[in-house]
TIPA-297829 format. One record per atom (N, C-alpha, C, O, CB): residue number from 1; x, y, z; atom name. Coordinates in steps of 0.1 Angstrom, whole numbers, plus 5000, padded with zeros to 4 digits. Glycine has a CB too. Example, Ala and Ser with C-alpha at 12.3 -4.5 7.8 and 13.67 -1.06 7.14 Angstrom:
! residues 2
+-----+------+-------+------+------+
:  nr : east : north :   up : atom :
+-----+------+-------+------+------+
:   1 : 5132 :  4943 : 5078 :    N :
:   1 : 5123 :  4955 : 5078 :   CA :
:   1 : 5132 :  4967 : 5078 :    C :
:   1 : 5142 :  4967 : 5085 :    O :
:   1 : 5113 :  4955 : 5090 :   CB :
:   2 : 5128 :  4978 : 5071 :    N :
:   2 : 5137 :  4989 : 5071 :   CA :
:   2 : 5129 :  5000 : 5079 :    C :
:   2 : 5134 :  5011 : 5080 :    O :
:   2 : 5141 :  4994 : 5057 :   CB :
+-----+------+-------+------+------+
! end
This chain:
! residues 102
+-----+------+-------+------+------+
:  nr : east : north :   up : atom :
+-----+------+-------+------+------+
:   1 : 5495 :  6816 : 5036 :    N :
:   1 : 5493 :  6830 : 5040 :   CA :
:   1 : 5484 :  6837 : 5029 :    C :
:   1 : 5487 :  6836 : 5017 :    O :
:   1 : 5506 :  6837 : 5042 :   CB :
:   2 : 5474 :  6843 : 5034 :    N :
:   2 : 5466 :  6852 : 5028 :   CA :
:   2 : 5465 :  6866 : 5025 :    C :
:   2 : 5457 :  6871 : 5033 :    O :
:   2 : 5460 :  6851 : 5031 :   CB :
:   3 : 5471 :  6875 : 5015 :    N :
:   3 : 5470 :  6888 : 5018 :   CA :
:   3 : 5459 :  6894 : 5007 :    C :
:   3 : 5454 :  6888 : 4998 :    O :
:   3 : 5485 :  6894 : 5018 :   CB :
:   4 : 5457 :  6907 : 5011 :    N :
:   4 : 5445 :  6913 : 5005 :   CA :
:   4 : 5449 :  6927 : 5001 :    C :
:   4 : 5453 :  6932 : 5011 :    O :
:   4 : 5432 :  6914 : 5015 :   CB :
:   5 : 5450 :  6934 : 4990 :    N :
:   5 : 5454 :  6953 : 4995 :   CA :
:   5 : 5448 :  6957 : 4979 :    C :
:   5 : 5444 :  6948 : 4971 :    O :
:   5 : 5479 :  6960 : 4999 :   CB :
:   6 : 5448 :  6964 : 4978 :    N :
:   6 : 5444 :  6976 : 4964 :   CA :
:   6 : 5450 :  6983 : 4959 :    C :
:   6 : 5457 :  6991 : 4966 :    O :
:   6 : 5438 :  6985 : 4964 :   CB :
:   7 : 5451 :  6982 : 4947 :    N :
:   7 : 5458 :  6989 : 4937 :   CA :
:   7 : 5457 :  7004 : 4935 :    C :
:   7 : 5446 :  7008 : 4934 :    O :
:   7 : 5455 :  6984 : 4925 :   CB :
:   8 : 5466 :  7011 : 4933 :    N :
:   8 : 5463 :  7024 : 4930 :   CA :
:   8 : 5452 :  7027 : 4919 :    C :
:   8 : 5452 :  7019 : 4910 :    O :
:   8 : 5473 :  7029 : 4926 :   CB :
:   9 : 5445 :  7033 : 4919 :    N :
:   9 : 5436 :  7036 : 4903 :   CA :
:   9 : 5438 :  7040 : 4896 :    C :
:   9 : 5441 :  7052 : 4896 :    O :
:   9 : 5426 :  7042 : 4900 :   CB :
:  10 : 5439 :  7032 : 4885 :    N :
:  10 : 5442 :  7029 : 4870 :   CA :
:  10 : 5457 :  7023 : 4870 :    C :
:  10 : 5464 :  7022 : 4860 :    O :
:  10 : 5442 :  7043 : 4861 :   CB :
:  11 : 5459 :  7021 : 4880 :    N :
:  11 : 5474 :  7011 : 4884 :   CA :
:  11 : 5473 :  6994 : 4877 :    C :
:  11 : 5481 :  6988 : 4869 :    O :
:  11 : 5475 :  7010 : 4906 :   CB :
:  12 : 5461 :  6989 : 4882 :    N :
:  12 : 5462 :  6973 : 4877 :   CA :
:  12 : 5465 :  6969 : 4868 :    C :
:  12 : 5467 :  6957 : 4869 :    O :
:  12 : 5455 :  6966 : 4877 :   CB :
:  13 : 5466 :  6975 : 4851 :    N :
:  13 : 5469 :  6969 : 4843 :   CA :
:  13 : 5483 :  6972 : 4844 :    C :
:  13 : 5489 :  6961 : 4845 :    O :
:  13 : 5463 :  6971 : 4831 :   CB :
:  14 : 5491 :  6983 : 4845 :    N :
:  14 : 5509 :  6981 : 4845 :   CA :
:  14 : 5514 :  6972 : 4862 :    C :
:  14 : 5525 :  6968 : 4863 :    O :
:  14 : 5519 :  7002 : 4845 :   CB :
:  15 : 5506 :  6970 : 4870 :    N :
:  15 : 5510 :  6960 : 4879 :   CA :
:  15 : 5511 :  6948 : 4877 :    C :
:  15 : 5520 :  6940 : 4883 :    O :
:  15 : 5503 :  6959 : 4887 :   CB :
:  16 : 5502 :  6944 : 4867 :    N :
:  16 : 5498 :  6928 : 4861 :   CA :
:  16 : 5511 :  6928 : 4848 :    C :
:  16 : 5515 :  6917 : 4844 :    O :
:  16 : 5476 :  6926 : 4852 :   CB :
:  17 : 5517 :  6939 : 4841 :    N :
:  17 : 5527 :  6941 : 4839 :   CA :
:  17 : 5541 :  6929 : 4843 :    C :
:  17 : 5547 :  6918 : 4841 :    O :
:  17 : 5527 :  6954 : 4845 :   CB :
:  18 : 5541 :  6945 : 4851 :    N :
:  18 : 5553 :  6942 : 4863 :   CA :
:  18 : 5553 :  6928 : 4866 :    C :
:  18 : 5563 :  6922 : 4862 :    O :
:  18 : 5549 :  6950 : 4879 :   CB :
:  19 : 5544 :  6920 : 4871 :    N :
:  19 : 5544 :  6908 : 4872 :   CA :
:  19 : 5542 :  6895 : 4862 :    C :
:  19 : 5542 :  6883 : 4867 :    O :
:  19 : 5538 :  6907 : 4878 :   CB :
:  20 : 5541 :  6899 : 4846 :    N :
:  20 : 5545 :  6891 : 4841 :   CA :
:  20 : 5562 :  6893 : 4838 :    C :
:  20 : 5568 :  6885 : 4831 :    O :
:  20 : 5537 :  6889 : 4830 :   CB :
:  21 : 5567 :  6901 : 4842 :    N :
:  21 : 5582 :  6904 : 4838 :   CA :
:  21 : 5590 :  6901 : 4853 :    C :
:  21 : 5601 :  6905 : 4851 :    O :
:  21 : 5585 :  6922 : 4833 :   CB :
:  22 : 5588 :  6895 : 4867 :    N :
:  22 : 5592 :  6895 : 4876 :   CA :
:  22 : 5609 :  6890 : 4876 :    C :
:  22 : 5614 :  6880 : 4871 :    O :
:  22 : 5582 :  6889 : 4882 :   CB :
:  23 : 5615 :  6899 : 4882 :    N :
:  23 : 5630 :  6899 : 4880 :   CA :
:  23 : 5637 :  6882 : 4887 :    C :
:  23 : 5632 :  6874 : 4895 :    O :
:  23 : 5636 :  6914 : 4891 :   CB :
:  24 : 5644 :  6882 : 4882 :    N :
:  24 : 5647 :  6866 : 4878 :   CA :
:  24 : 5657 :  6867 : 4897 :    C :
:  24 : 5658 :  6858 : 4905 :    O :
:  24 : 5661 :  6861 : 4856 :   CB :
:  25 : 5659 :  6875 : 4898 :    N :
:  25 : 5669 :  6876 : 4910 :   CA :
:  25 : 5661 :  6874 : 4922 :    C :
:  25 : 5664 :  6867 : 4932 :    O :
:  25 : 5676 :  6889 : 4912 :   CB :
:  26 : 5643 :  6885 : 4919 :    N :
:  26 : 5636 :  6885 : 4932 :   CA :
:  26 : 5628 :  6865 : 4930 :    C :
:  26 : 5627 :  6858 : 4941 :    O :
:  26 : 5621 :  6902 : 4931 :   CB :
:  27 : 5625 :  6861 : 4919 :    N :
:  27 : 5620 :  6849 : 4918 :   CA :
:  27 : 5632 :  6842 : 4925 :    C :
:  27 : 5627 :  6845 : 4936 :    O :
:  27 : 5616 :  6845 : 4903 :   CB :
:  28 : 5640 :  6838 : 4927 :    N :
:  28 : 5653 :  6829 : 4931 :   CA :
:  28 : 5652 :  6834 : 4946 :    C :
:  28 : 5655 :  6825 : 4955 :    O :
:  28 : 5670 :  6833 : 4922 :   CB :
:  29 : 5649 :  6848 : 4951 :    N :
:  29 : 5650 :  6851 : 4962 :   CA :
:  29 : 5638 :  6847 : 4968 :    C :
:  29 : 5640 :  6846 : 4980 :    O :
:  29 : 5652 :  6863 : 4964 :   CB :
:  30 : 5626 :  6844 : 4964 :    N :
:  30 : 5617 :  6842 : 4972 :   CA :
:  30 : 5617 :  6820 : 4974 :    C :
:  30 : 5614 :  6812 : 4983 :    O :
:  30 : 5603 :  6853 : 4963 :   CB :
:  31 : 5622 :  6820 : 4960 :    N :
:  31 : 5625 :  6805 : 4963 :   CA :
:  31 : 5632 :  6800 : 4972 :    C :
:  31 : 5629 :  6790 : 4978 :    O :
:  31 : 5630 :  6800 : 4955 :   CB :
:  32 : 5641 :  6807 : 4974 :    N :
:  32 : 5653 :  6806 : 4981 :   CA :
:  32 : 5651 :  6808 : 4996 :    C :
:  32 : 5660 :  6803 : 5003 :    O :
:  32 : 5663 :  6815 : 4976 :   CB :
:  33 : 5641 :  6814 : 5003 :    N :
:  33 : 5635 :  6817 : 5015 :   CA :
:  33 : 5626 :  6807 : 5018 :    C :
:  33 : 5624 :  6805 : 5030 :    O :
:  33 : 5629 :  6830 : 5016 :   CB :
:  34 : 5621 :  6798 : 5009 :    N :
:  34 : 5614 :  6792 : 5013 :   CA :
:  34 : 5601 :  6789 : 5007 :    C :
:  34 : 5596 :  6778 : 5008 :    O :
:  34 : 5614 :  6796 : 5022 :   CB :
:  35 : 5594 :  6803 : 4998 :    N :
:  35 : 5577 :  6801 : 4991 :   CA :
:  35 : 5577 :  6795 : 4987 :    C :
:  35 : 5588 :  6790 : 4983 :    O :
:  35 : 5569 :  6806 : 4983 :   CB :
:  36 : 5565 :  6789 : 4982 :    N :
:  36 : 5558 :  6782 : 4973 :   CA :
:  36 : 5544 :  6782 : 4969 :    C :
:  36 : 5538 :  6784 : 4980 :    O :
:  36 : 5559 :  6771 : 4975 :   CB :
:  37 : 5535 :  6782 : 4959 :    N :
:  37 : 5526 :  6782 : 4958 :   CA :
:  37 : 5524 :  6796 : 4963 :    C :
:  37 : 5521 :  6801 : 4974 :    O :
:  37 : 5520 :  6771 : 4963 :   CB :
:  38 : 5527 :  6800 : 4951 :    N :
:  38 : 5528 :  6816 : 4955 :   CA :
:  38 : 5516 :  6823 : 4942 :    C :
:  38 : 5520 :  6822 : 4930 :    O :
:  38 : 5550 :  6824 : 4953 :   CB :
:  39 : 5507 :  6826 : 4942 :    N :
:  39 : 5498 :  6835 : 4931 :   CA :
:  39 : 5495 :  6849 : 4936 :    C :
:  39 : 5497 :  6852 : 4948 :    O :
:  39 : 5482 :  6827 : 4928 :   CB :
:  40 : 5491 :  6856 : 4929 :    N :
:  40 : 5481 :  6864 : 4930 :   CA :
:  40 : 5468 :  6865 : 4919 :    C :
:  40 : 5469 :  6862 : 4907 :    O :
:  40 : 5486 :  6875 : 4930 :   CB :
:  41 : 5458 :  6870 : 4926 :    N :
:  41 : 5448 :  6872 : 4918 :   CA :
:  41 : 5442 :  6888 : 4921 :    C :
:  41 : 5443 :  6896 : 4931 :    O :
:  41 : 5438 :  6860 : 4920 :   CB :
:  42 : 5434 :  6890 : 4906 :    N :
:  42 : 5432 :  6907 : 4906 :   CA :
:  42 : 5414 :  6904 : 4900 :    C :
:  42 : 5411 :  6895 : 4891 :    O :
:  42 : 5447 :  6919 : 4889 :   CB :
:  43 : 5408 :  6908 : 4904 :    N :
:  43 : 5393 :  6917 : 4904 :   CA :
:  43 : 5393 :  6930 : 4901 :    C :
:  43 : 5388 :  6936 : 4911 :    O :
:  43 : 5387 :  6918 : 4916 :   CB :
:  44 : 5395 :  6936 : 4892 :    N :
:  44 : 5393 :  6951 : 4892 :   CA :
:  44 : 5405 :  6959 : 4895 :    C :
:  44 : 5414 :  6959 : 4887 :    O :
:  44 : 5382 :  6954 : 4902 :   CB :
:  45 : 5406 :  6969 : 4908 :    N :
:  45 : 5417 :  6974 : 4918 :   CA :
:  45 : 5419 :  6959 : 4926 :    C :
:  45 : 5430 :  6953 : 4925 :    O :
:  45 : 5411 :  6989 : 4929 :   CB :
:  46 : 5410 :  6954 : 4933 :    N :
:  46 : 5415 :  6941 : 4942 :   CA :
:  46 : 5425 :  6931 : 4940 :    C :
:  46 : 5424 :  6922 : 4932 :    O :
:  46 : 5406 :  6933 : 4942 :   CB :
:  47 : 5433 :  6933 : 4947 :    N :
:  47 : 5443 :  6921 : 4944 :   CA :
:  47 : 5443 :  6912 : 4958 :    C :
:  47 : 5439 :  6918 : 4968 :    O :
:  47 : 5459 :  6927 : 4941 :   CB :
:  48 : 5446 :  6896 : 4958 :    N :
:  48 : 5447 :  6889 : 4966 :   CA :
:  48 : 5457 :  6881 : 4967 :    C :
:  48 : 5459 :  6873 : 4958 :    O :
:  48 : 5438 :  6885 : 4966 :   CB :
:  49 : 5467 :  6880 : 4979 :    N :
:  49 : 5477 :  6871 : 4972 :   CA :
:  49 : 5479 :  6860 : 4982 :    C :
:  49 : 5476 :  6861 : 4994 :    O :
:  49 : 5491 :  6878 : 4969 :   CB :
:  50 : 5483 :  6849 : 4977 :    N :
:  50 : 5482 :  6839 : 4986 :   CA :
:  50 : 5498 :  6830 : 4980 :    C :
:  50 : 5502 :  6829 : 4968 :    O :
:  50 : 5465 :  6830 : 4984 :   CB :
:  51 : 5503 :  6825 : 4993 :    N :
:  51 : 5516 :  6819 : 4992 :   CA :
:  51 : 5516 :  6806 : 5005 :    C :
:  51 : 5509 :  6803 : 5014 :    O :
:  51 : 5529 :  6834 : 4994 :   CB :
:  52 : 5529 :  6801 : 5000 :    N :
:  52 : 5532 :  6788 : 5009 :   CA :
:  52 : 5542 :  6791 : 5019 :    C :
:  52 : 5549 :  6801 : 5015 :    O :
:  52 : 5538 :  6776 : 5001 :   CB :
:  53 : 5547 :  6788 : 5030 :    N :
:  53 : 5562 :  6794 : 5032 :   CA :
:  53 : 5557 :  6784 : 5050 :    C :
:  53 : 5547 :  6785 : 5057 :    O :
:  53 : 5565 :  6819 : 5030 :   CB :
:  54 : 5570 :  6775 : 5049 :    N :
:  54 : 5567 :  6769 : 5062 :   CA :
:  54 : 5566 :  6772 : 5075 :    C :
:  54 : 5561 :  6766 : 5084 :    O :
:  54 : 5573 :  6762 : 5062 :   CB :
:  55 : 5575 :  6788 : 5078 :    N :
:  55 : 5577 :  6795 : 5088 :   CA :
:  55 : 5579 :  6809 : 5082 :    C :
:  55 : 5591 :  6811 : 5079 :    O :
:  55 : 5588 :  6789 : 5097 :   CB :
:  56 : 5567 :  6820 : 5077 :    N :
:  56 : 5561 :  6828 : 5071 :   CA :
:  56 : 5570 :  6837 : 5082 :    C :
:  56 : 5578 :  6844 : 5075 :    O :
:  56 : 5544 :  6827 : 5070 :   CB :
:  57 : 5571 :  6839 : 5092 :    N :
:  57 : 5578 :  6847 : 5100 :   CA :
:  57 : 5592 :  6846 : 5095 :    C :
:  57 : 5598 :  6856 : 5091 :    O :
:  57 : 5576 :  6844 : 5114 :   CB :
:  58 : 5597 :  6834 : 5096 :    N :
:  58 : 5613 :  6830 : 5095 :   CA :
:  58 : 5616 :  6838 : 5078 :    C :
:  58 : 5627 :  6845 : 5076 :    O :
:  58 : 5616 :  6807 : 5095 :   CB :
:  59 : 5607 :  6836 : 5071 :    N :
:  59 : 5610 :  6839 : 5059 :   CA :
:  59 : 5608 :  6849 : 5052 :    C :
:  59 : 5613 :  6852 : 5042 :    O :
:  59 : 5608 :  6832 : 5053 :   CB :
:  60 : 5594 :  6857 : 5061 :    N :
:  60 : 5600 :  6878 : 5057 :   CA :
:  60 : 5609 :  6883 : 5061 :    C :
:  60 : 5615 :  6891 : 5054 :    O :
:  60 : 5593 :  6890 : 5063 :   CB :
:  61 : 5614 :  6876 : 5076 :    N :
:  61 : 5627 :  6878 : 5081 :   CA :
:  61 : 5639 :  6885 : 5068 :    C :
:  61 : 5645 :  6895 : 5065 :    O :
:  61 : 5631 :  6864 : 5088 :   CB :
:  62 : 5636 :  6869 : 5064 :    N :
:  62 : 5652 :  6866 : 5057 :   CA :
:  62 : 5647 :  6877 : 5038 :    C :
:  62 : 5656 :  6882 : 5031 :    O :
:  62 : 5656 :  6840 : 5054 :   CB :
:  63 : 5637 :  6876 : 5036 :    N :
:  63 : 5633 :  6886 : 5026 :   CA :
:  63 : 5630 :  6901 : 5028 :    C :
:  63 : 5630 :  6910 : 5020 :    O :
:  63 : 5623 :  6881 : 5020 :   CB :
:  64 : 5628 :  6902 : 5039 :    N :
:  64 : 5625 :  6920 : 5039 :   CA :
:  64 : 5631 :  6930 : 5036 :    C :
:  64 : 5626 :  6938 : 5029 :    O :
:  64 : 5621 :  6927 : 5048 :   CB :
:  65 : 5646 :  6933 : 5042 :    N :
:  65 : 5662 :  6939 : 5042 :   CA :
:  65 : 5667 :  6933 : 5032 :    C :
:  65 : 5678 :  6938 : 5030 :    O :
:  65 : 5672 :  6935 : 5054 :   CB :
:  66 : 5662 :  6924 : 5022 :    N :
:  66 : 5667 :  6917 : 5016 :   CA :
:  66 : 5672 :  6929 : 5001 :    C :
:  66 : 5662 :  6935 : 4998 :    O :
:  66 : 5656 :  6904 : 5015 :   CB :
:  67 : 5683 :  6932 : 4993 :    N :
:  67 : 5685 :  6941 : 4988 :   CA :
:  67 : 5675 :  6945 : 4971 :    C :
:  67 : 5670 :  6954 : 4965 :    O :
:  67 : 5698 :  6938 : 4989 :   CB :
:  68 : 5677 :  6927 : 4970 :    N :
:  68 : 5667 :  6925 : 4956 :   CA :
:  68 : 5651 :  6930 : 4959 :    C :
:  68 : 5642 :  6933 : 4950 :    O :
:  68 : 5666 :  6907 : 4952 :   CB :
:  69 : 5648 :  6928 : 4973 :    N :
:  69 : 5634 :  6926 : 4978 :   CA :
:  69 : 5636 :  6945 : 4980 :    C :
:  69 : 5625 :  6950 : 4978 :    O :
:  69 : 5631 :  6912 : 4994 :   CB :
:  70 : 5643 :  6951 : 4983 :    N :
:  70 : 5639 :  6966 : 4989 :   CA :
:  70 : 5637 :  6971 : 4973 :    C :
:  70 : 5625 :  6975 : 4970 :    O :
:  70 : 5654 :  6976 : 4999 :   CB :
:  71 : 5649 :  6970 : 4964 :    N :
:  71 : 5645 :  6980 : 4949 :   CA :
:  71 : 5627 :  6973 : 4946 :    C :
:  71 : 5618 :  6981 : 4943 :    O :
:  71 : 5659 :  6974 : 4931 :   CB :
:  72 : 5626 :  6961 : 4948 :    N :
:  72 : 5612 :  6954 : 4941 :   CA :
:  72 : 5603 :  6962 : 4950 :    C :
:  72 : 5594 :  6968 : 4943 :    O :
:  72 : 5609 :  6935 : 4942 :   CB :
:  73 : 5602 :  6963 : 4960 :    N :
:  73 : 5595 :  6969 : 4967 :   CA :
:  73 : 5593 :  6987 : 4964 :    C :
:  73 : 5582 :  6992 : 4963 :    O :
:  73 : 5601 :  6964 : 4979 :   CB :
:  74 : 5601 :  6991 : 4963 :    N :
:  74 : 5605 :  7004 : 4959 :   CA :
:  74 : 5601 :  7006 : 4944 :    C :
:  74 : 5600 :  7017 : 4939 :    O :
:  74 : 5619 :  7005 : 4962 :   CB :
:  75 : 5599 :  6993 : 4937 :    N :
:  75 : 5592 :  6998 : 4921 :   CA :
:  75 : 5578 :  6994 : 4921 :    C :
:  75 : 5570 :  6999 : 4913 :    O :
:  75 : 5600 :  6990 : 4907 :   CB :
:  76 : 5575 :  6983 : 4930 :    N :
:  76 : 5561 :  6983 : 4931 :   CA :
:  76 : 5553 :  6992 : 4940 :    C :
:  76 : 5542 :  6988 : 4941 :    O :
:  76 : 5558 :  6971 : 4934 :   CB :
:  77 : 5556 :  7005 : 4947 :    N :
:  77 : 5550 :  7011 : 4958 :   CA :
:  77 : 5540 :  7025 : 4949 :    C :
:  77 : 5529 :  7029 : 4954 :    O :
:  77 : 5565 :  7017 : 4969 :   CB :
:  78 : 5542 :  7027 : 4942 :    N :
:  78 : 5537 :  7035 : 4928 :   CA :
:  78 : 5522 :  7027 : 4924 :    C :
:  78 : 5512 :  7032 : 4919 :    O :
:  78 : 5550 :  7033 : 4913 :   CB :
:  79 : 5523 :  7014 : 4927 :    N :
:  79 : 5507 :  7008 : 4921 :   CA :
:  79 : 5498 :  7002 : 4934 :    C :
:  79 : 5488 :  6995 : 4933 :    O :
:  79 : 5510 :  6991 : 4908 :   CB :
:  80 : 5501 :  7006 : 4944 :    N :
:  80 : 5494 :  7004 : 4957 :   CA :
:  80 : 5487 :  7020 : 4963 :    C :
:  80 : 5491 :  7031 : 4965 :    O :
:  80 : 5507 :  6997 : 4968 :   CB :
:  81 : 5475 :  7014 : 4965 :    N :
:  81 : 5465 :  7024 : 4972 :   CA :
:  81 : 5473 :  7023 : 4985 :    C :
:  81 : 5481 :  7014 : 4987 :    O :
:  81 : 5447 :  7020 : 4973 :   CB :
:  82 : 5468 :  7033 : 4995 :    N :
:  82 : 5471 :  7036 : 5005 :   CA :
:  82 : 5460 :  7028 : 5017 :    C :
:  82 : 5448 :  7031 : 5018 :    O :
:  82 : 5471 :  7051 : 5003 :   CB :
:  83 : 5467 :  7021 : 5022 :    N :
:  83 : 5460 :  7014 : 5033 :   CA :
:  83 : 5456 :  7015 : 5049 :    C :
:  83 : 5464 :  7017 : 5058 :    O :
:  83 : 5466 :  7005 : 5032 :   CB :
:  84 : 5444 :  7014 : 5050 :    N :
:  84 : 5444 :  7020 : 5066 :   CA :
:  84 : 5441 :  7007 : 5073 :    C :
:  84 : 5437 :  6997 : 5067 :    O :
:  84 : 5430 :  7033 : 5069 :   CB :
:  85 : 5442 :  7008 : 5086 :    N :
:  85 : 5440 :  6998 : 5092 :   CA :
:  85 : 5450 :  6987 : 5102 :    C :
:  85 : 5449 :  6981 : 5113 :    O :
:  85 : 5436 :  6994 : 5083 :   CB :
:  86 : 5461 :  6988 : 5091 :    N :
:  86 : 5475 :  6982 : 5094 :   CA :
:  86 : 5476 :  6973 : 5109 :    C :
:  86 : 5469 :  6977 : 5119 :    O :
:  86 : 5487 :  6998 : 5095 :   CB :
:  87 : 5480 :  6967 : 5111 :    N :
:  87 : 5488 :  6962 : 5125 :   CA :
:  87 : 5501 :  6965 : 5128 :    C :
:  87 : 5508 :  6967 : 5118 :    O :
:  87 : 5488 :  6949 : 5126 :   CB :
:  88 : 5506 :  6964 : 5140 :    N :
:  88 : 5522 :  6966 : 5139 :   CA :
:  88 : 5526 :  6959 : 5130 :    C :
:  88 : 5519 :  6951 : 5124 :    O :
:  88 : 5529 :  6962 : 5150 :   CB :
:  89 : 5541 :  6963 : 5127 :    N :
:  89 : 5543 :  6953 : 5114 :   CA :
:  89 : 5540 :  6948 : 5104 :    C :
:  89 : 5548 :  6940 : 5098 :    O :
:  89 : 5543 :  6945 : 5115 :   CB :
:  90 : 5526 :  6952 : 5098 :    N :
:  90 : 5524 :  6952 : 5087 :   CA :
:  90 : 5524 :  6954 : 5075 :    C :
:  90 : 5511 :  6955 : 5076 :    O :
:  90 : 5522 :  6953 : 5088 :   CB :
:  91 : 5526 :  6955 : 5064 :    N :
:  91 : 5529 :  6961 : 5055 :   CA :
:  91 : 5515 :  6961 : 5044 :    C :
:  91 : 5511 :  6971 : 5038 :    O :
:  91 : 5543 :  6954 : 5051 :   CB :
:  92 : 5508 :  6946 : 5042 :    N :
:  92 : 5498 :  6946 : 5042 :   CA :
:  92 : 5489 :  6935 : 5052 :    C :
:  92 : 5492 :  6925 : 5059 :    O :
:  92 : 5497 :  6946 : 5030 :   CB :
:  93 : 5474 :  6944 : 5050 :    N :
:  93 : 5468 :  6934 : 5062 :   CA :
:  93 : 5469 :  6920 : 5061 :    C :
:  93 : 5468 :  6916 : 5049 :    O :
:  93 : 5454 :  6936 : 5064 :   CB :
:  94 : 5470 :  6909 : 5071 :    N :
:  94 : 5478 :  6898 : 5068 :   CA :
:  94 : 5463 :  6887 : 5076 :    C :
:  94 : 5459 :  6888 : 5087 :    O :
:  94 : 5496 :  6900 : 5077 :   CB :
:  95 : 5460 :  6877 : 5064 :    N :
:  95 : 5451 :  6868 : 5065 :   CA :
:  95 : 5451 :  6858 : 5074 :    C :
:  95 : 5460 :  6850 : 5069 :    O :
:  95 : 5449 :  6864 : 5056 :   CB :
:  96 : 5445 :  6853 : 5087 :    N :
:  96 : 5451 :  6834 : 5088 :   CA :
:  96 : 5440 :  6825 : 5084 :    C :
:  96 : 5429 :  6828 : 5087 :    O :
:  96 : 5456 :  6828 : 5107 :   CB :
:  97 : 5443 :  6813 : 5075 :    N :
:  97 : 5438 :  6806 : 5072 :   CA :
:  97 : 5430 :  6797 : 5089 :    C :
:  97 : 5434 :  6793 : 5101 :    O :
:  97 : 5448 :  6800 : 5062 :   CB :
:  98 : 5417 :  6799 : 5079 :    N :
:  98 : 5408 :  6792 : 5090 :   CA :
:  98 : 5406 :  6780 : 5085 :    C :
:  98 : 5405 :  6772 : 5094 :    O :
:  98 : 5394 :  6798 : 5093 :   CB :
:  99 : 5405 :  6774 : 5075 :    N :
:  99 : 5405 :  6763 : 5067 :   CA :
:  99 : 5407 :  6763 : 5053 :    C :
:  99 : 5406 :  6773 : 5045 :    O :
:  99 : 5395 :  6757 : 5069 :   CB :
: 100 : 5411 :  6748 : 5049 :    N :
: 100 : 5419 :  6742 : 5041 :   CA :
: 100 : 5415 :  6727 : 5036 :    C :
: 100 : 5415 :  6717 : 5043 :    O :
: 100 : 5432 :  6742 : 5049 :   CB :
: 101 : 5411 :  6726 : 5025 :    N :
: 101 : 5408 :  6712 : 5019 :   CA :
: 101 : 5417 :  6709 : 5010 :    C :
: 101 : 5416 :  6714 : 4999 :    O :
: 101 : 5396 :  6711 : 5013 :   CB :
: 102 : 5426 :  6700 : 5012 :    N :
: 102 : 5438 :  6695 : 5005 :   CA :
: 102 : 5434 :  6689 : 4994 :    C :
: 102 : 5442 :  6684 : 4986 :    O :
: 102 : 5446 :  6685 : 5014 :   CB :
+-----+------+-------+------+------+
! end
């Protein structure tokens, strides 16, 4: 899965923060659902993130309500630009891989 969204301005350096300190509970939680091969990468404001997850549906499911996942969510909402565009359900705009070279 591919996602794409923007940082608030002058947000990206305490975001890149935040994520070298990622809470040891939300890391176990996201393992635990299923990710892998989980990065992000930053350009500027641009961030891009890209993850593994065998049934991507099955496993926001089980992370979204998730309690560790609402505070993380709720401390990272401060370094995100405001996004237009959205689809139902979205939270951010959501990529599908068109190809893949193993």
């Amino acid at each position: 899965m591919l996602l794409s969204f923007d940082c608030a301005k002058g947000a990206a350096e305490e975001y890149e923060k935040a994520h070298r300190e990622v809470w040891p509970e939300m890391l176990a939680l996201l393992k635990s659902a299923g990710i892998s091969e989980y990065s992000i990468y930053r350009r500027d404001e641009l961030l891009i993130l890209t993850l593994r997850a065998m049934d991507f549906e099955a496993t926001r499911s089980q992370i979204d309500k998730h309690p560790v996942n609402v505070r993380w969510q709720q401390a990272m909402a401060p370094f995100f630009a405001p996004m237009e565009g959205l689809r139902p359900g979205e939270r951010f705009p959501m990529m599908e891989e068109v190809f893949y070279l193993p």
